[in-house]
C-alpha positions in Angstrom: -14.5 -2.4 -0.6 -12.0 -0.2 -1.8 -11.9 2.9 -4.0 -14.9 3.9 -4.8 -16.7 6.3 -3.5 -15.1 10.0 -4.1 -16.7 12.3 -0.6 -15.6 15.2 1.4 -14.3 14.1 4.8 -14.8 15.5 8.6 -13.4 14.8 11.3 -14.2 11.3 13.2 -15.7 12.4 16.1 -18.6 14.1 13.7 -18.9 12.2 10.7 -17.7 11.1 6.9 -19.7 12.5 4.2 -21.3 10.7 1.5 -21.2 10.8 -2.2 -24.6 12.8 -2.8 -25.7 10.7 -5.9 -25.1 6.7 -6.2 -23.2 5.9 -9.4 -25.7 4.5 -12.1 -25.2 1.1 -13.2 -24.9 0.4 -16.9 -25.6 -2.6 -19.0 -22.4 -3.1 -20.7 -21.1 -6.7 -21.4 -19.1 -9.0 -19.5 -15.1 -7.9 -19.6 -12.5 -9.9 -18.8 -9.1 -8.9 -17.1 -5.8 -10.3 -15.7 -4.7 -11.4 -12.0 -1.9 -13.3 -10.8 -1.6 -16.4 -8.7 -2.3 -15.9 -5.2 0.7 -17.2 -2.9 -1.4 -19.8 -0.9 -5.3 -20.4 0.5 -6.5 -17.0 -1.0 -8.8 -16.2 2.2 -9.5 -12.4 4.1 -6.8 -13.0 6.6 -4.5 -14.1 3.8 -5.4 -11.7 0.6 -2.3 -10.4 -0.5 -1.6 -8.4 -3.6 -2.2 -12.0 -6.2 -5.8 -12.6 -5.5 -6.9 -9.6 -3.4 -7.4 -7.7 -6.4 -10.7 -10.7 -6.9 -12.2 -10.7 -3.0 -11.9 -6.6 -3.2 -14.7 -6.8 -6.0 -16.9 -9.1 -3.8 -16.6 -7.6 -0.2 -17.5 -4.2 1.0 -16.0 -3.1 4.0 -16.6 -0.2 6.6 -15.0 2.3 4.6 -13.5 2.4 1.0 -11.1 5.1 -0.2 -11.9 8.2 -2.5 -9.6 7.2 -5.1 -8.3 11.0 -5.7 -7.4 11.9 -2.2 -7.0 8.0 -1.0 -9.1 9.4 2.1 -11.2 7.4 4.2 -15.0 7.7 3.7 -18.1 6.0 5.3 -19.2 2.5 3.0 -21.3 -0.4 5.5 -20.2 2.1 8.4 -23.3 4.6 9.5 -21.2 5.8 11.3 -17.5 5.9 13.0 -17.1 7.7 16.3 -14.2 8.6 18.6 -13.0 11.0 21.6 -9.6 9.4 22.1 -8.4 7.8 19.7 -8.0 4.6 21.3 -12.3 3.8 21.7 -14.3 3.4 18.8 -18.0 2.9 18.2 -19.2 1.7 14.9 -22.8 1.6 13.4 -24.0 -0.2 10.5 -26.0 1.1 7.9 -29.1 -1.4 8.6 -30.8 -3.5 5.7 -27.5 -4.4 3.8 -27.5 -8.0 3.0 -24.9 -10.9 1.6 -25.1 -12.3 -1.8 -26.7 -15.2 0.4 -29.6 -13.1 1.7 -28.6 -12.9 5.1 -28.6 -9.2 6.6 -24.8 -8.0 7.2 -24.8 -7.7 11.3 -22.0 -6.4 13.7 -21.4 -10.1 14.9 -20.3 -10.2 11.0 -18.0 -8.1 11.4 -16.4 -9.1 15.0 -16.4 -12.7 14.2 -14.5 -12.1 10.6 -11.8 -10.2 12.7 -10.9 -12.5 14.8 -10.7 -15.1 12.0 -8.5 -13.6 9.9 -6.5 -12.1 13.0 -5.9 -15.6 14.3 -3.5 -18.5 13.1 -0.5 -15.7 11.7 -2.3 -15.1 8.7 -0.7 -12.7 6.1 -2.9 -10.2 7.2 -3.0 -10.6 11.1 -0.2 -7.8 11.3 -3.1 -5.2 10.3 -5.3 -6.3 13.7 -2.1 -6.1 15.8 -3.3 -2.9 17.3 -6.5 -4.4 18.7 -6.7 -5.4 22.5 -6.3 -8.5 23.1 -4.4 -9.7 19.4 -2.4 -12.6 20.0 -6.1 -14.2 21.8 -8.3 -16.3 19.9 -10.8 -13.7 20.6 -9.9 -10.5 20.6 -11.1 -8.8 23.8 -11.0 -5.2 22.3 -14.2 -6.0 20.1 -17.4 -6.0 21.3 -21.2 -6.5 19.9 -23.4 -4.1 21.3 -26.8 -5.0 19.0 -27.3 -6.1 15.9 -25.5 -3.0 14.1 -23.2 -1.7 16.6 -20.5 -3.0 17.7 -17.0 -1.5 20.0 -13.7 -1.8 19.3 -10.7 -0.9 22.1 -7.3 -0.2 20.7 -4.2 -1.0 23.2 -3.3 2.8 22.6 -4.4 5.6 20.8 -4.2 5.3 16.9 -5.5 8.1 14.8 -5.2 6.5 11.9 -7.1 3.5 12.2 -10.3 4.3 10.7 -8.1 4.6 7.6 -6.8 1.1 8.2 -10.6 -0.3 7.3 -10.8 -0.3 3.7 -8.8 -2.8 3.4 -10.2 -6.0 2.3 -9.1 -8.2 5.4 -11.4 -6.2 7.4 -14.6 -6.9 5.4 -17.3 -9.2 7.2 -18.5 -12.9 6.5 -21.6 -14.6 6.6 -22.8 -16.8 9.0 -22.3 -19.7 6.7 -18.5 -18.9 6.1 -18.3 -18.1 10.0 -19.5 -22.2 10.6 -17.7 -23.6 8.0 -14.6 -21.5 6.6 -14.1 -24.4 4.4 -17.1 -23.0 2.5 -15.2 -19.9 1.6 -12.4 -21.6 0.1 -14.6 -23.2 -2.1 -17.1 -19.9 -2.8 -17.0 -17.1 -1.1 -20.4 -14.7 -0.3 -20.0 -11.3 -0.1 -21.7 -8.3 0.9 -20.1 -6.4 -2.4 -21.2 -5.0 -5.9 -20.1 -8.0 -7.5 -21.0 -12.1 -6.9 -19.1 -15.5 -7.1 -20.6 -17.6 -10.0 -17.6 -19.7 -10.8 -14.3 -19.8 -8.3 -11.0 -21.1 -9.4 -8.2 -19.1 -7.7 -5.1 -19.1 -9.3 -7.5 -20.7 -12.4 -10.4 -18.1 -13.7 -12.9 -17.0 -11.5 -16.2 -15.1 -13.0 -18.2 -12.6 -10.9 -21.8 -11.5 -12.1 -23.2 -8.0 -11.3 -25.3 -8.1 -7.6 -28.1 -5.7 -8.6 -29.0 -5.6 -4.9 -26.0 -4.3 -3.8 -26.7 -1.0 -1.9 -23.6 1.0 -1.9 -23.2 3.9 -3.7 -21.3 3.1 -6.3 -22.6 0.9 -8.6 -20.8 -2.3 -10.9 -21.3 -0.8 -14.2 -20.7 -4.1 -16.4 -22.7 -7.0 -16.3 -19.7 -9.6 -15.2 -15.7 -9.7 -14.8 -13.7 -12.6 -15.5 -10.7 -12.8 -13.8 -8.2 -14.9 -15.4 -4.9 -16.1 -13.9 -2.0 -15.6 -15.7 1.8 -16.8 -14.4 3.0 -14.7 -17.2 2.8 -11.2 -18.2 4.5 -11.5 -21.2 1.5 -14.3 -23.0 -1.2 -11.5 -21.1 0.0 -8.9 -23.0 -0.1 -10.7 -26.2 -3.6 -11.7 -25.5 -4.4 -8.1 -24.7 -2.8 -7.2 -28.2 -4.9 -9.9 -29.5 -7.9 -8.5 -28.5 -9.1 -11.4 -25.5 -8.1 -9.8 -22.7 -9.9 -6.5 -21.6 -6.9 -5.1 -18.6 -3.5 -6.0 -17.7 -1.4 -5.1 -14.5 0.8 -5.1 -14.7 2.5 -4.7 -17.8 5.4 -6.8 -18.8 8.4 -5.0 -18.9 9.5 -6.6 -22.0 6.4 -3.8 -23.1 7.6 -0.9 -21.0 8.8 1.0 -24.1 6.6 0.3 -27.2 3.3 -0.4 -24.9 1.8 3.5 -25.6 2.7 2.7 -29.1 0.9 -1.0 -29.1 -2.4 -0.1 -27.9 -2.5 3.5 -28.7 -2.5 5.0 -25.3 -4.7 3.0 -23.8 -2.0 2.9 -20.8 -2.5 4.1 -17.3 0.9 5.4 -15.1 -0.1 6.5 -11.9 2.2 6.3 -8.5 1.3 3.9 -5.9 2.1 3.6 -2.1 5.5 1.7 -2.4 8.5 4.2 -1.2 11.8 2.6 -2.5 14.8 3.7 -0.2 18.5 3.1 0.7 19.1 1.7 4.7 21.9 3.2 6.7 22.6 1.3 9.7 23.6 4.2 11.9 26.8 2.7 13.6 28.3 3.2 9.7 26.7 6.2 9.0 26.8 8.7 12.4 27.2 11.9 10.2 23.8 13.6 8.8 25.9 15.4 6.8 27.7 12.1 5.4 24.2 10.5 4.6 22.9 14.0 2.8 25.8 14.2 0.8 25.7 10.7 -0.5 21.6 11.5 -0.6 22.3 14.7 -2.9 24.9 12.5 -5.4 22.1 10.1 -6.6 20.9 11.6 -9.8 17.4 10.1 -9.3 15.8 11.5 -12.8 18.8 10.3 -14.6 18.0 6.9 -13.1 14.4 6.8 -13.4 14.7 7.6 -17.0 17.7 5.3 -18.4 17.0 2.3 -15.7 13.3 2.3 -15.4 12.1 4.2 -18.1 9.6 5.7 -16.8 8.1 3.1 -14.2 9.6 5.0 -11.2 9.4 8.8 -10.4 12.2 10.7 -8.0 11.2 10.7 -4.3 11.2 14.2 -3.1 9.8 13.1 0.3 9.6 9.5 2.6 5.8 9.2 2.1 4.4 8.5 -1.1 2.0 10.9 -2.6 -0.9 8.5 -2.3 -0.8 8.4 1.6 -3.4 11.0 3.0 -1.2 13.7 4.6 1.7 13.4 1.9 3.4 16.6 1.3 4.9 17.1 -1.7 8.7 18.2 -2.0 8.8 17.1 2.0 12.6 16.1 1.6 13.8 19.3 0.0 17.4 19.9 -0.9 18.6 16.7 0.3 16.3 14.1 -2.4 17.8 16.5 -5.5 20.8 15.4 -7.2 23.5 18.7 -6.3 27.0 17.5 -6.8 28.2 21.0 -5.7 26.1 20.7 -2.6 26.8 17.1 -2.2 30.8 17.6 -2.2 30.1 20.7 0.1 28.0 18.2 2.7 30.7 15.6 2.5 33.7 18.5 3.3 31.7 19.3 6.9 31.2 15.7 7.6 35.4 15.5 7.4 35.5 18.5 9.2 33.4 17.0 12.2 35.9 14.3 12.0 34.0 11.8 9.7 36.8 9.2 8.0 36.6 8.5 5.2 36.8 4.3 4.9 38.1 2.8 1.8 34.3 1.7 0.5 30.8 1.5 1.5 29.1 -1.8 0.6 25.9 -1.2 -0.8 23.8 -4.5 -0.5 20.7 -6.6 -2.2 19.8 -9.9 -2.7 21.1 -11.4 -6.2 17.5 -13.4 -7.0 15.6 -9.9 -6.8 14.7 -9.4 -10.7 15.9 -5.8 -12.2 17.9 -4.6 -8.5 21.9 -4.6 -9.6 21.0 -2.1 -12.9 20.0 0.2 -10.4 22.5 -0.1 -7.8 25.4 0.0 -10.2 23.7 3.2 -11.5 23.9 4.7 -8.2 27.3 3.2 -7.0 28.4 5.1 -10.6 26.3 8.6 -9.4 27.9 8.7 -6.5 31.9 7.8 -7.9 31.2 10.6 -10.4 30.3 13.6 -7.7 32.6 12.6 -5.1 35.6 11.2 -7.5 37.0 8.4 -5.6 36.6 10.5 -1.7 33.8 8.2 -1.1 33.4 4.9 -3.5 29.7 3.1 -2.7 29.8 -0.7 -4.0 27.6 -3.5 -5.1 27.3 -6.4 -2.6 24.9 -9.1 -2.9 23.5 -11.4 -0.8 22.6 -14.8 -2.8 18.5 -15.0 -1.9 16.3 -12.8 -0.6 15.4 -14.8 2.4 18.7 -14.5 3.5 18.9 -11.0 2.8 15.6 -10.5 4.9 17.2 -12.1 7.7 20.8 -10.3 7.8 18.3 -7.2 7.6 16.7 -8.4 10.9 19.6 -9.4 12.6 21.6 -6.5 11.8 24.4 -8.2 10.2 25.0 -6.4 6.8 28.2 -4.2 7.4 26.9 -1.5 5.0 24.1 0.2 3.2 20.9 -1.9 1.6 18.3 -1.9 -0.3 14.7 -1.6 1.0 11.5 -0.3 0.7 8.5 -0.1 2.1 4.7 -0.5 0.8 1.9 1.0 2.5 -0.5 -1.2 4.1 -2.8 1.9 3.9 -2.7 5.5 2.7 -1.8 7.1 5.6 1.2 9.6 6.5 1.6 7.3 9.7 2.1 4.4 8.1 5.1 5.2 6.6 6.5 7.6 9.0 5.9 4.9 11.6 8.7 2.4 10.3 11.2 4.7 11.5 9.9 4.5 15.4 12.0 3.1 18.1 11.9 -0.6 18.5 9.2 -0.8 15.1 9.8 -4.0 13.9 10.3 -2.8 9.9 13.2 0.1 11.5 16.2 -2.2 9.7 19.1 1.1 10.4 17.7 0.9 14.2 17.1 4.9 13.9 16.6 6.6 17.4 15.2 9.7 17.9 12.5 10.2 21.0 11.5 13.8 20.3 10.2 12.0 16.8 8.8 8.8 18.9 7.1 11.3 21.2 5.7 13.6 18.4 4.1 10.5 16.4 2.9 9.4 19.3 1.0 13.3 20.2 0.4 12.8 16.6 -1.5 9.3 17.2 -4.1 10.8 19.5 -5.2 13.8 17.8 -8.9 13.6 17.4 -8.6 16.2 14.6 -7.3 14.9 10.7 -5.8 18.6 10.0 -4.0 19.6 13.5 -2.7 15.2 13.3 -1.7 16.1 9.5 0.4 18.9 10.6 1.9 16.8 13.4 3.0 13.8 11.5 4.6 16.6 9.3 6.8 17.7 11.7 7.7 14.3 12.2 8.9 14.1 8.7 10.3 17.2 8.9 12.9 15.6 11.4 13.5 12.8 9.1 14.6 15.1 6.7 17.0 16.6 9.3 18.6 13.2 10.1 17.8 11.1 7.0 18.3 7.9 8.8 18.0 6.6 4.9 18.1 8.0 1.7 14.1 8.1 -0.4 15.0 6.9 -3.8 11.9 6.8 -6.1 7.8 6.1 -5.8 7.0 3.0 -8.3 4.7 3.7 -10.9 2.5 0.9 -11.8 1.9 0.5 -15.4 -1.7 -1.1 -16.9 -3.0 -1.2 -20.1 -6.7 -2.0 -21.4 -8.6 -2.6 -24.5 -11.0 -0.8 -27.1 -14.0 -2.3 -25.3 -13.6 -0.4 -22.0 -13.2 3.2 -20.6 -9.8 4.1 -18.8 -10.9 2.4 -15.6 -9.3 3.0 -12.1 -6.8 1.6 -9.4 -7.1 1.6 -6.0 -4.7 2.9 -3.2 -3.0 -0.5 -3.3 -2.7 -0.9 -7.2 -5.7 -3.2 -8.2 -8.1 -2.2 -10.5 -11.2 -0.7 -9.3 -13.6 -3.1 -10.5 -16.8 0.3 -10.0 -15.0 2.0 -12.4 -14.7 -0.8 -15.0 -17.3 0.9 -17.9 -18.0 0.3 -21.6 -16.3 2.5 -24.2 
């Protein structure tokens, strides 16, 4: 389960703290709030951002995240331990059972990895790690007794502890285990909330589990989920008083929505890192790709293009990732035209030609992406007055953009961006590795490869912090591509509810959903 419980945090090889006091359930009345079509069989292995949002409320996992700090902290995990990184032994907190009845056990647990690890689901990238992924059974997990079980990593990954609150890693009961068909048609969780009707992509309702032992507590009788395939008639029926949460908000509604429902708006940055790519064979110089960094006038953008649903990036890891430093980037992610025509004049001086344009790709079919290129294409022609001209290109789809991305074929600059599959400095620094699969400007660097790697099995959160750091810190030195802006994600809720929260990965918390 993600996001809810708020706790202190100590190293792995010790232990995660717990909140000291349980949330106290209340006895408000049902609410009802907005989702959005999942993209296919909306199972563990396949819960993506349409229809996560509805399994996060009835699973609970080994760890959730502290939704201030987006740390780990311990949930159906007793405990986590580790000496290298690479070894892990897990033990259950005993006595926690399925909405079924049945008692949660580590077989639970191994049996639900390798289920949604298997057949290329959406979600079998996050198990990739494991030894033995690619096997029907992974041999790196291992039942010890009823609540302990191992897992083996292929090498060490600090990080990976933080990988668990995500949903794809929560358990499944025996029934679900014998028949996944069952799932499909109810699922049974272990989580503060229970399937009474199921109807993904349709309306789903979820009733209170009063014998759910976590620590925080479901504080409204039931949730409704209801499916919408477009924001514009949820808003309206938020307006109209029978709808209880939106996200996100239209952005028909980006403007007047503060006015509309009289602040009842929430803003906060997510994990998704919006960047420009710089295939290095066009851009060799540093100083070339920090001058054309420094002529973006971010706020400018943010403001007139966005208004308001992006924030500058001063960094390449969003501040939601544990480990994010703020201002990381420096210099180089502020808009300085003096600066940026004083980069570009020792990038000709090192023997940098100037060529007659740099193409600045995206694909045509992405909704809201040439307003913002054009704005930057016309930042950049402003500070460097026709030295250096960026233009729009598009590709026509964004299939076929994805591709030329992987193959390497775009002769210029492109769009992308990257959202964190969990809050963690690594997992955006990591992108940028040799041979990564998600490194589209094929960036090289071994003294950063080597120091992510030093980074990846360090027992210790702080001296690891302060290591992937560094690695940033050589980004910054390089910039291999150019941070744009963190999306903010925009929700909005009605009279009957407190502000409630959103998890690292931009669902709404369904523990913090509370009467007014």
């Amino acid at each position: 389960m993600l996001s809810r419980s708020a706790a202190a945090v100590l190293p792995l090889v010790c232990c995660l703290l717990a909140v000291p006091a349980p949330a106290r359930a209340e006895s408000g009345a049902g609410v009802t709030v907005s989702t959005c079509p999942p993209y296919g069989p909306l199972t563990l292995g396949e819960a993506g951002f349409c229809g996560g949002d509805v399994l996060d409320a009835l699973f609970t996992g080994l760890v959730e995240y502290d939704p201030r700090t987006s740390r780990a902290t311990y949930a159906m995990a007793r405990s986590i331990s580790t000496k290298d990184n690479r070894r892990f032994t897990v033990r259950l907190r005993e006595g926690w059972r399925f909405h079924d009845g049945t008692e949660v056990k580590a077989h639970n647990f191994v049996d639900a990895w390798n289920q949604a690890a298997g057949g290329m689901s959406g979600n079998a990238v996050l198990f990739e790690g494991i030894k033995g992924f690619g096997s029907r059974v992974m041999s790196g997990l291992r039942v010890v007794d009823d609540h302990t079980f191992t897992i083996e990593l292929e090498r060490p990954f600090g990080p990976f502890i933080q990988k668990l609150g995500h949903v794809a890693f929560s358990p499944l009961p025996d029934s679900a285990l014998k028949s996944p068909a069952s799932f499909r048609r109810k699922p049974v969780g272990n989580g503060p909330f229970r399937a009474v009707t199921w109807a993904p992509g349709g309306t789903s309702v979820l009733k209170r589990f009063d014998g759910y032992p976590g620590r925080m507590k479901a504080r409204v009788e039931e949730i409704t989920y209801r499916t919408y395939r477009d924001d514009n008639t949820a808003y309206a029926d938020l307006l109209g008083g029978r709808l209880d949460f939106i996200s996100p908000m239209p952005a028909t509604a980006a403007l007047r929505a503060a006015e509309d429902l009289d602040g009842r708006v929430i803003n906060p940055v997510i994990g998704v890192v919006q960047e420009i790519g710089i295939p290095l064979r066009l851009g060799t110089n540093a100083d070339l790709r920090r001058a054309l960094s420094m002529a973006i006038d971010r706020e400018a953008i943010a403001r007139d293009v966005f208004h308001g649903s992006r924030t500058p990036a001063d960094a390449f890891v969003p501040p939601t990732a544990e480990g994010a430093k703020s201002g990381a980037c420096g210099t180089f992610c502020r808009y300085d035209p003096a600066l940026a025509r004083k980069y570009l004049a020792r990038a000709k001086a090192k023997g940098f030609r100037t060529p007659a344009s740099i193409p600045l790709y995206y694909n045509a079919d992405g909704v809201g992406y040439e307003e913002w290129v054009k704005a930057i294409t016309a930042s950049v022609g402003k500070v460097f007055k026709g030295e250096v001209t960026v233009v729009p290109r598009t590709v026509k789809t964004f299939d076929e953009f994805q591709r030329a991305t992987y193959k390497g074929t775009l002769k210029g600059m492109f769009r992308m961006g990257w959202q964190l599959d969990f809050p963690h400095i690594q997992n955006a620094l990591g992108t940028f590795a040799s041979g990564d699969g998600s490194n589209f400007g094929l960036y090289r660097n071994p003294r950063f490869d080597a120091l992510l790697r030093t980074a990846d099995r360090e027992v210790s959160r702080a001296r690891a912090i302060k290591l992937y750091r560094k690695a940033e810190a050589m980004l910054v030195r390089d910039m291999p591509a150019i941070p744009l802006w963190f999306y903010r994600y925009e929700a909005g809720y009605s009279r009957r509810i407190a502000p409630p929260g959103l998890t690292p990965f931009g669902w709404l918390d369904p523990a913090s959903v509370r009467p007014a």
